[in-house]
C-alpha positions in Angstrom: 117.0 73.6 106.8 114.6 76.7 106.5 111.3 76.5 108.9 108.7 79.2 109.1 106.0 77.9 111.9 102.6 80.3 112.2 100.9 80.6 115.1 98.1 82.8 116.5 94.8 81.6 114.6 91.7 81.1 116.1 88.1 81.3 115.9 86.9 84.9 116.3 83.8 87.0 116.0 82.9 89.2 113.3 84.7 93.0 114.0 87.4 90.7 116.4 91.0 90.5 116.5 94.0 88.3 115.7 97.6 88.6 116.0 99.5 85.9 113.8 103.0 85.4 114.3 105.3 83.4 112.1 108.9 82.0 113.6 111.4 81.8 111.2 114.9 79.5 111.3 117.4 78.4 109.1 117.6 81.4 107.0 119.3 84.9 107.6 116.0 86.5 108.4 117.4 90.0 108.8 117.9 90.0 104.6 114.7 87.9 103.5 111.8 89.7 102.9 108.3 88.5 104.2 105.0 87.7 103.0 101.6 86.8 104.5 99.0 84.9 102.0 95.8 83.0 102.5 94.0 80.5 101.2 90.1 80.0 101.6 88.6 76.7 100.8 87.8 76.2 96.6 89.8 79.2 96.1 93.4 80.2 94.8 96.1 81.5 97.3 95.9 85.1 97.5 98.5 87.7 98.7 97.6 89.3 101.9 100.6 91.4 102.8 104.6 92.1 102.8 107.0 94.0 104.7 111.0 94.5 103.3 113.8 92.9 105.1 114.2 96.1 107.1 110.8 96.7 107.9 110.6 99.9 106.5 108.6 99.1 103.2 105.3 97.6 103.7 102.7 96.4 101.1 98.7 95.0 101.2 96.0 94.2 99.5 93.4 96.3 98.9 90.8 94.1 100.6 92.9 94.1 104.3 94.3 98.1 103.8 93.6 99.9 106.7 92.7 96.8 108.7 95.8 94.7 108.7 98.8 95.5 109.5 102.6 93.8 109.1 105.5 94.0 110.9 108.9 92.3 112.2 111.5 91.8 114.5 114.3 91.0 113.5 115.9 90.4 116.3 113.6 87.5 117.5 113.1 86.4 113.6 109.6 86.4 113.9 107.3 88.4 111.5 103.7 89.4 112.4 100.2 90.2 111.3 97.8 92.1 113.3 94.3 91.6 111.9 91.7 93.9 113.0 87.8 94.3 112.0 88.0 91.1 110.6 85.0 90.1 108.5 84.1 86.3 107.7 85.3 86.7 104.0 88.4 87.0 106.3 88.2 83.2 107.0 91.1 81.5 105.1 94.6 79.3 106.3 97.2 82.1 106.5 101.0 81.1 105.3 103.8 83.5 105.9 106.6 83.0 103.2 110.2 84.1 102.3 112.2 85.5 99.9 114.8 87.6 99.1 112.2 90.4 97.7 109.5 91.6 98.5 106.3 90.9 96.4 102.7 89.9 96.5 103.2 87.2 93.7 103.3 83.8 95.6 105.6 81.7 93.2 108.5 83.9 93.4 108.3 82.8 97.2 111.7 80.3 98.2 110.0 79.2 101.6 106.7 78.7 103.1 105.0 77.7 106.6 102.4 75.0 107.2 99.9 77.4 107.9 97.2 78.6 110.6 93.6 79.0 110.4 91.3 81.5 110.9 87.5 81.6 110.9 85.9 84.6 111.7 82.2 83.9 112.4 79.4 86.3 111.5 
């Protein structure tokens, strides 16, 4: 039975910083590729970032480029997302996800996490 758990969400301040990690089992994590997405309230899940099953491709949205960054370990099957200068359009539950490739199109996605929020206040 797949599990992806996210942890690390919080209530932070406008220009703050957040490190999400996301715990995978049940899956052979070394050859699934990652995902990160978000969902703010009244609006449509939105991709937020990938990383390849190696690590060594990495992919973001245009709104978190240059402020976000993804990695793994595969290793310790966890993948993370450090979030810096975050802004309160920011705010949003966060979901990692698997697959087997890497995309920022959420339905091709096999597995998913419960989720963790994050409010960034202004």
């Amino acid at each position: 039975q797949v599990q992806l758990v996210e942890s690390g969400g919080g209530l932070v301040q406008a220009g703050g910083s957040l490190r999400l990690s996301c715990s995978a089992s049940g899956l052979t994590f070394s050859r699934n590729a990652m995902g990160w997405f978000r969902q703010a309230p009244g609006k449509e899940r939105e991709f937020v970032a990938a990383i390849s099953w190696t690590g060594i491709s990495t992919y973001y949205a245009d709104s978190v480029r240059g402020r976000f960054t993804i990695s793994r370990d595969n290793d310790k099957n966890i993948v993370y997302l450090q979030m810096n200068s975050l802004e309160p359009e920011d705010t949003a539950v966060y979901y990692c996800a698997a697959d087997r490739t890497m995309s920022d199109y959420a339905p091709q996605y096999d597995y998913w996490g419960q989720g963790t929020q994050v409010t960034v206040s202004s």
